[in-house]
C-alpha positions, 0 to 999 in steps of 0.5 A: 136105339130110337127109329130116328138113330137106326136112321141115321146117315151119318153110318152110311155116309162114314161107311162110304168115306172108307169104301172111297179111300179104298176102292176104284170107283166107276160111274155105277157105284157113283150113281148107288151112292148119290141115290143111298144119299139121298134115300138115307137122308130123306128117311131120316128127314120123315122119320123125325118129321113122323116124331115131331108131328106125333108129339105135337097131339094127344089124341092118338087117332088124329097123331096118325092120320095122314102122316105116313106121307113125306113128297120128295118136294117137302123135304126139298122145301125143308132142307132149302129152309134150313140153308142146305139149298145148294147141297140137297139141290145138287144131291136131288138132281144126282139121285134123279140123273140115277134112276134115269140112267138104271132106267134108260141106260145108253151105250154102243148097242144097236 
């Protein structure tokens, strides 16, 4: 199995139908899933990117110079391009609203 199939998000996301169809959901494990979502898609996302990139030089000291890095932002960008705007918008903002709630919780405490 490649890098980009063990990557793949279409497990996870199948994983997370079953463990839906199956379990009382709170607002924590609705969070770890928007934020496994798009963590697991946007690997993915760089890993190919990586592939692709390589593949398109022979020389082995310029395929992996300054490939390593993959902004959120390019992703976004890529994923708008190819139609998925609203869906990887939405999904974007959930894992955001996440990581702010893991880093600044509310709640009745004083």
């Amino acid at each position: 199995m490649s890098e980009a199939e063990e990557l793949n998000p279409r497990r996870l996301i199948d994983n997370i139908k079953q463990i839906v169809d199956k379990t009382v959901i709170d607002a924590v494990f609705l969070r770890r899933i928007a934020s496994a979502l798009f963590f697991s898609l946007y690997n993915y996302w760089a890993i190919k990117s990586y592939k692709l990139y390589n593949k398109r030089y022979t020389n082995p000291s310029r395929a992996s110079k300054n490939q390593d890095n993959f902004p959120h932002s390019e992703f976004i960008e890529e994923m708008t391009e190819k139609g998925f705007d609203e869906e990887i918008r939405e999904l974007y903002l959930y894992r955001v609203l996440a990581d702010h709630y893991a880093l600044n919780p509310t709640g009745n405490k004083c």
